[in-house]
GUDOVO-651164 format. One record per residue (C-alpha): residue number from 0; x, y, z. Coordinates in pm, whole numbers. Layout:
REM residues N
- num; u; v; w
- NUM; X; Y; Z
...
END
This chain:
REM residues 382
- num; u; v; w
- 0; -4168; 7160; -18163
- 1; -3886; 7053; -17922
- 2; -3966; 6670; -17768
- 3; -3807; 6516; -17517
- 4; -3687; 6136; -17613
- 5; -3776; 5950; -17302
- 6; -3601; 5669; -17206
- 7; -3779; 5320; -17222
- 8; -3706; 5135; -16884
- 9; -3865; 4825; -16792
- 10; -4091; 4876; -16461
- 11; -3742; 4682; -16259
- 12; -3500; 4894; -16345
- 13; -3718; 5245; -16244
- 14; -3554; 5509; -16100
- 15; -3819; 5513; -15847
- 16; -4032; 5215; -15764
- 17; -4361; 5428; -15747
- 18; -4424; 5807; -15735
- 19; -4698; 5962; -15551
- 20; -4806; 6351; -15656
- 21; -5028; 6634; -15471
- 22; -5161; 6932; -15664
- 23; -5411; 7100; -15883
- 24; -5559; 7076; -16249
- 25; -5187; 7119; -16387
- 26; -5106; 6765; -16188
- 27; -5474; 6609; -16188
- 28; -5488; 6297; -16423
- 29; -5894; 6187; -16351
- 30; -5969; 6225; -15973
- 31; -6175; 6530; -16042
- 32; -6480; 6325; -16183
- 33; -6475; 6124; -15822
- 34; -6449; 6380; -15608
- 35; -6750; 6596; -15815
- 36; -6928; 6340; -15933
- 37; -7249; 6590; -15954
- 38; -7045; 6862; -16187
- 39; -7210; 6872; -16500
- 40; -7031; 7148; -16653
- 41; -6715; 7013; -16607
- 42; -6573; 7031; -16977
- 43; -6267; 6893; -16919
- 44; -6431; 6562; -16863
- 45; -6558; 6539; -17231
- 46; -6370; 6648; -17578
- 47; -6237; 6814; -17699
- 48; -6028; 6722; -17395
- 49; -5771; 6454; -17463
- 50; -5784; 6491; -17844
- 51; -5425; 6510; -17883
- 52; -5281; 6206; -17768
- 53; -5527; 6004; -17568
- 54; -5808; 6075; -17823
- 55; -6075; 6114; -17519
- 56; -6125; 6294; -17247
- 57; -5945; 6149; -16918
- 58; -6022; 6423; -16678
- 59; -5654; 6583; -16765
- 60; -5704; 6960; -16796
- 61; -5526; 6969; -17107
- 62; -5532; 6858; -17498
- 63; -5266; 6556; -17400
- 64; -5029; 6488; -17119
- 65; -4899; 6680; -16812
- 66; -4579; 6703; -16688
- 67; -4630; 6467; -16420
- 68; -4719; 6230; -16711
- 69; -4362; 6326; -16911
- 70; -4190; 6271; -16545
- 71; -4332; 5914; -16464
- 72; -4230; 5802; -16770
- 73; -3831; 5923; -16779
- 74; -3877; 5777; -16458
- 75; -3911; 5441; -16614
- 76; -4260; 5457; -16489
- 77; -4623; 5418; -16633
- 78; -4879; 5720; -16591
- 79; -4975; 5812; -16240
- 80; -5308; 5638; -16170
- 81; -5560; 5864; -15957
- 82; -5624; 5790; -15613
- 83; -5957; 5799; -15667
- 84; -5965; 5537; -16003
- 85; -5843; 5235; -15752
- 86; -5974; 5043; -15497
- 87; -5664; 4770; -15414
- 88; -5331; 4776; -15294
- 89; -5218; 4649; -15618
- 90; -5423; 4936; -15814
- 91; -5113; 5142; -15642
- 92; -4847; 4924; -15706
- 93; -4642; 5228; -15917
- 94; -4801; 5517; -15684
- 95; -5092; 5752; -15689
- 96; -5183; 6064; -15780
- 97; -5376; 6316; -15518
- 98; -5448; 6621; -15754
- 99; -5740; 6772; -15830
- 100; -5860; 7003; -16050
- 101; -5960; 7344; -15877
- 102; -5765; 7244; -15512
- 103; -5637; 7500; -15338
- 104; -5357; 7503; -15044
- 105; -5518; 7647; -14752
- 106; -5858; 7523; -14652
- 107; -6166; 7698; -14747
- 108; -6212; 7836; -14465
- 109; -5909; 8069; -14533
- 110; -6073; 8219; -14798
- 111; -6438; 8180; -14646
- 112; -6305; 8392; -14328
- 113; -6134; 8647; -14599
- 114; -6444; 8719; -14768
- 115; -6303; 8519; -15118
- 116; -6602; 8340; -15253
- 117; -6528; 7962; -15338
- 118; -6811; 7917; -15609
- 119; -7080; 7681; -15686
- 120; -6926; 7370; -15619
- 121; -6973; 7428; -15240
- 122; -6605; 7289; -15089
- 123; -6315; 7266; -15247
- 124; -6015; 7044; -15246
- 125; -5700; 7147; -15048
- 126; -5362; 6996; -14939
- 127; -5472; 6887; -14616
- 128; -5776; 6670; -14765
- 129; -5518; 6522; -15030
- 130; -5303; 6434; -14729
- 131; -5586; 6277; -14543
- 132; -5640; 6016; -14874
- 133; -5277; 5987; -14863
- 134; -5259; 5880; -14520
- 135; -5604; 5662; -14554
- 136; -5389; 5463; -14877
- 137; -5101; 5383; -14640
- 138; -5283; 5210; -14460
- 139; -5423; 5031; -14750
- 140; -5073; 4973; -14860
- 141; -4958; 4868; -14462
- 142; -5299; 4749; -14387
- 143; -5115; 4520; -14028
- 144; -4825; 4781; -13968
- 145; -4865; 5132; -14137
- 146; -4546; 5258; -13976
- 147; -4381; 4958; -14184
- 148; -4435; 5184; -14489
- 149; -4147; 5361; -14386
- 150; -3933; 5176; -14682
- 151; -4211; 5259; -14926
- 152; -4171; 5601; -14843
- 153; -3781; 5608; -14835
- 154; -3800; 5445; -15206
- 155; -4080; 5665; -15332
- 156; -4097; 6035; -15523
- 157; -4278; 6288; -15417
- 158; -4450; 6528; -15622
- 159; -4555; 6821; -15375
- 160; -4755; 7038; -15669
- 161; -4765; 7269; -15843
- 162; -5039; 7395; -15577
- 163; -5109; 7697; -15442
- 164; -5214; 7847; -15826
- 165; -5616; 7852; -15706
- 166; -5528; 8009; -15395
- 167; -5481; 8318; -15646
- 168; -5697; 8284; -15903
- 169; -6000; 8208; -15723
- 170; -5988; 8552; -15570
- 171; -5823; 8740; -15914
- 172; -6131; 8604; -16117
- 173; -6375; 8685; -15889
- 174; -6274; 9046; -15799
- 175; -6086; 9033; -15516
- 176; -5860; 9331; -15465
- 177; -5477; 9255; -15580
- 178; -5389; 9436; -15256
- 179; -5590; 9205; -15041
- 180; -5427; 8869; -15246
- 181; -5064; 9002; -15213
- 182; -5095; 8896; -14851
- 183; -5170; 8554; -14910
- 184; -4856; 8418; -15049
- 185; -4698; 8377; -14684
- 186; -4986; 8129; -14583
- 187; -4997; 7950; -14921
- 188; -4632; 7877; -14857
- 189; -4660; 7767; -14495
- 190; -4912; 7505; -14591
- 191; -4713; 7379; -14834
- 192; -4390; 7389; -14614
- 193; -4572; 7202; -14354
- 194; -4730; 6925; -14594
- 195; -4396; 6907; -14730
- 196; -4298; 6820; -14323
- 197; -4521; 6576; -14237
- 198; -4434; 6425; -14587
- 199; -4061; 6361; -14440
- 200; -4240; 6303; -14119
- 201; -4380; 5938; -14299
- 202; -4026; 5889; -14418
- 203; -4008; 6049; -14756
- 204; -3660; 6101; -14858
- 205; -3706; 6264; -15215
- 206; -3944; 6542; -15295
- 207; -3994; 6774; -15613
- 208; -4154; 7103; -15532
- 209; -4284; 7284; -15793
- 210; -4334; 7691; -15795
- 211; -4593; 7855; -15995
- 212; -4616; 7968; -16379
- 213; -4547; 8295; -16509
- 214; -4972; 8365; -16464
- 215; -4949; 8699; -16678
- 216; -4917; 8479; -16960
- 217; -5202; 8306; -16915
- 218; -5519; 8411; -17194
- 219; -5771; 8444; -16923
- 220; -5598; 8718; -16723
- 221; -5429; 8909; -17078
- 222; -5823; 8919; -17164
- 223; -5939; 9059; -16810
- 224; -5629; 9271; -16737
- 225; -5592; 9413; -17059
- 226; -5450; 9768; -16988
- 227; -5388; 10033; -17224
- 228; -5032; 10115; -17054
- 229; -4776; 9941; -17207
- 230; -4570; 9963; -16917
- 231; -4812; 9684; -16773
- 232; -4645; 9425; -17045
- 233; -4355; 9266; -17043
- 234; -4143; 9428; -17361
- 235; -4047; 9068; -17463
- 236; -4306; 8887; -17440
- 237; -4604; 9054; -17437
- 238; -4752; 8906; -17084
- 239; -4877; 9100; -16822
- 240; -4589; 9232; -16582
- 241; -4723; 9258; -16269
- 242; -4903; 8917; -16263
- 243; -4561; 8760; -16308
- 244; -4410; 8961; -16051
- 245; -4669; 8817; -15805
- 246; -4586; 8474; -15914
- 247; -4178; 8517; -15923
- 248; -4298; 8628; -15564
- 249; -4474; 8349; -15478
- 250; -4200; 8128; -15612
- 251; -3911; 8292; -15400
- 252; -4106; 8278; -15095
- 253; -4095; 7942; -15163
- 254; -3762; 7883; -15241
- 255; -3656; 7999; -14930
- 256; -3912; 7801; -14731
- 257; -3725; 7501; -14918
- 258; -3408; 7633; -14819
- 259; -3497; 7614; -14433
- 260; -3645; 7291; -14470
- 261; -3307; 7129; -14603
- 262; -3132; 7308; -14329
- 263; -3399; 7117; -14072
- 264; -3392; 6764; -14273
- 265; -3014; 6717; -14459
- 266; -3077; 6370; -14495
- 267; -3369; 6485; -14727
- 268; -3341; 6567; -15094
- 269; -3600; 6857; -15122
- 270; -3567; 6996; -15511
- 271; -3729; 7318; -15621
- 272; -3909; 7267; -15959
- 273; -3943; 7616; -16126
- 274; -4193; 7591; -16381
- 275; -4218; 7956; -16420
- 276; -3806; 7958; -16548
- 277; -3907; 7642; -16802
- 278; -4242; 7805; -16920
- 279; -4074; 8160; -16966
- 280; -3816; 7977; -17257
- 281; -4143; 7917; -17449
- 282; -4317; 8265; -17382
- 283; -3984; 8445; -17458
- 284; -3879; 8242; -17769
- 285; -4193; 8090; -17906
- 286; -4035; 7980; -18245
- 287; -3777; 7733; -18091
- 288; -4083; 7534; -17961
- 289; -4248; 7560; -18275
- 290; -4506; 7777; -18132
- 291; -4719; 8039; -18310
- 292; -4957; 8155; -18050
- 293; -4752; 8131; -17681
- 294; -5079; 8383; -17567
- 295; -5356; 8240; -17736
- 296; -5553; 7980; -17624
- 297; -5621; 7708; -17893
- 298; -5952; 7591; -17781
- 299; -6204; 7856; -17627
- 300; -6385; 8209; -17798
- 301; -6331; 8418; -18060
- 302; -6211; 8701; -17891
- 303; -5863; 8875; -17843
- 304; -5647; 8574; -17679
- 305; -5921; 8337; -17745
- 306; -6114; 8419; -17520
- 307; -6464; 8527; -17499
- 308; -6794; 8612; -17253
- 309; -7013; 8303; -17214
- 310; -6781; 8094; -17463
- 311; -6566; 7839; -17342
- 312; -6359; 7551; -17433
- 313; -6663; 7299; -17472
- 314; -6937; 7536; -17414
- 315; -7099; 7780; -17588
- 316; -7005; 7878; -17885
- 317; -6618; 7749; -17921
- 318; -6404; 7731; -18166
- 319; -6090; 7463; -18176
- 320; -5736; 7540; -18365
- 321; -5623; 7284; -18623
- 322; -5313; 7203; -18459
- 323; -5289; 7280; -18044
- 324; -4868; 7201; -18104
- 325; -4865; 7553; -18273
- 326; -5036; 7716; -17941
- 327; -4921; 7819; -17543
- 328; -5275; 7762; -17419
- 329; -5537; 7495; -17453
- 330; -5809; 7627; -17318
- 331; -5729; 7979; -17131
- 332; -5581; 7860; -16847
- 333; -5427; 7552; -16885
- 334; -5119; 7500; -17123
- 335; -5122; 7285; -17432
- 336; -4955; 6933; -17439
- 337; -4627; 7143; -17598
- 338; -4620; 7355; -17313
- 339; -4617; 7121; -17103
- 340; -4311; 6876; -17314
- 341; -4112; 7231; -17266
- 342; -4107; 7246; -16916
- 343; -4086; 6889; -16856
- 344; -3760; 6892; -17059
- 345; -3645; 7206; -16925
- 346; -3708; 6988; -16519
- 347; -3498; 6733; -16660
- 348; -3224; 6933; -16816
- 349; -3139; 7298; -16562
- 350; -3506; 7387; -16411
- 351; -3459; 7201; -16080
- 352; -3268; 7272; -15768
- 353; -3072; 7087; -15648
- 354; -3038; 6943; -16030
- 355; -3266; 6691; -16082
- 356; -3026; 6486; -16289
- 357; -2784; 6535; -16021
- 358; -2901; 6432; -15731
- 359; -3083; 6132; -15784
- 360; -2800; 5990; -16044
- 361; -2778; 5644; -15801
- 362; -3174; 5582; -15862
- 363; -3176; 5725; -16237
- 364; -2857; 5647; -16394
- 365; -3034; 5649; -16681
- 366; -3105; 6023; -16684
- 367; -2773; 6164; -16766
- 368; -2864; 5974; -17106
- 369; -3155; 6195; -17237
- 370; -3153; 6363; -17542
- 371; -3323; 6603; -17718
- 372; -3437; 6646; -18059
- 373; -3589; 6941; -18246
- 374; -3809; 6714; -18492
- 375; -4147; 6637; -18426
- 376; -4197; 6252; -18434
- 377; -4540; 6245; -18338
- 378; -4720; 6223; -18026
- 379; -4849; 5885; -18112
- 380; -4466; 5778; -18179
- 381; -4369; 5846; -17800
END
């Protein structure tokens, strides 16, 4: 397994002096148990969640820690407290974090007016209600002047994602016709272009903008895709083709969103994040991550890429691997905690345009300094 050996920094000398983030269950570290506090069949609010390095469930869609979790701390930061777990200006004094599981970009009313249905949980999360709490904690944070935040926000990162990943597979897991979905990426990218705006319009001056995962890698759509034409997997890896063809799509709509808006706002450091680039190194050479499985999900059915009908990770009649390191998937969608050390390392390293390392040198000098090691130390040694 390949670890990244972050940096220990005292909370002074941070690169950033907080670090707010926006996003989905790849980003959300607890607010998901506020927001549906009635959601009973939540599973990753109970273990096996969390087994791996927090040994309990923390709301985190994952075995261990997500990448905003491996970014705070090479930032010299602690973990991202949810917006929803504080109450006080000084519950925020390193930042907040605005993700929730399940959110989606565009309102439900998008999807409502599309025909898409949105579930059981009867609304669902998007960017513009994240914004809204974002908003509501400046004011917390500026209770006598909010425009005076403007030097929190000029000294803050911004974490715009990754969202935009339920805006897809709400409608792919509930039937939805592909052709119908391939028109959504335009909107999904708007909203986040025009979050990302009224972001700078608050005075953020450094935002990370993450694009989507290679998807057709993912156990839950190899299991309800599977296709008897080869041609519909990828030679090399063995993940569905035209899934990740969708998301590289997704991704370079994007990217040339971001391009406009640096055009628009030069003063601005707007860097694209591409997961999908960082997660592919793992899917396409498993064995230099120390990965067995890259398409099997560790914690979840019996069936072909651990997956199976009424069995789920925590439900029904699940099974758990012995050692989630050795596995690309924790529970069918989500990616194990090693997944998630890959990409982080691969952000901090080439994944990130402008380079991350690059072009906040004067706030992280410290950066340029990582190193990386190919022997597992253990999680608890971190």
């Amino acid at each position: 397994m390949v670890v990244v050996l972050l940096v220990e920094v005292p909370a002074a000398e941070a690169c950033f002096p907080r670090l707010f983030s926006f996003g989905d269950s790849l980003t959300d570290t607890g607010n998901y148990r506020f927001v549906y506090v009635n959601d009973t069949r939540e599973t990753a609010l109970r273990p096996p969640y969390g087994q791996t390095f927090f040994h309990r469930a923390t709301g985190r869609f994952s075995n261990g820690r997500l990448i905003v979790d491996f970014i705070a701390d090479a930032l010299g930061l602690p973990f991202v407290r949810p917006y929803w777990n504080g109450s006080e200006a000084k519950d925020f004094a390193f930042g907040a974090n605005f993700a929730v599981g399940g959110a989606t970009a565009l309102s439900p009313d998008f999807f409502r007016d599309r025909g898409v249905p949105m579930g059981a949980l009867g609304y669902r999360v998007h960017l513009d209600l994240e914004m809204k709490w974002f908003r509501d904690l400046l004011q917390l944070l500026c209770p006598s002047d909010p425009a005076g935040c403007s030097d929190l926000m000029n000294e803050s990162l911004f974490l715009v994602g990754e969202i935009g990943g339920n805006d897809y597979n709400i409608p792919l897991l509930t039937g939805v016709p592909f052709k119908k979905i391939r028109t959504f990426p335009p909107s999904v990218v708007a909203k986040i272009s025009s979050t990302i705006t009224e972001l700078i319009g608050l005075g953020a001056k450094t935002l990370v903008v993450p694009g989507n995962l290679p998807i057709g890698c993912i156990p839950k759509y190899l299991s309800r895709f599977q296709s008897d034409n080869e041609e519909d997997y990828e030679q090399e890896t063995g993940c569905l083709r035209w899934m990740n063809e969708f998301a590289e799509h997704h991704n370079e709509l994007l990217m040339v969103e971001l391009k406009k808006l640096r055009v628009l706002h030069p003063d601005v450091t707007i860097i694209y994040a591409d997961y999908y680039g960082a997660a592919m190194e793992v899917f396409s050479s498993p064995e230099q991550f120390g990965i067995d499985e890259p398409l099997v999900a560790c914690c979840g059915g019996r069936g072909t890429y651990g997956v199976a009908k009424g069995v789920g990770c925590g439900y029904g009649d699940y099974k758990v691997c012995d050692n989630p390191d050795k596995y690309g998937s924790w529970d069918a969608l989500h990616p194990t905690e090693a997944v998630y050390v890959a990409i982080a390392m691969g952000l901090l390293s080439s994944y990130t345009w402008p380079p991350l390392h690059a072009t906040i040198t004067s706030s992280c000098p410290h950066l340029t300094g990582l190193s990386f090691s190919t022997e597992y130390k253990g999680l608890d040694d971190m």
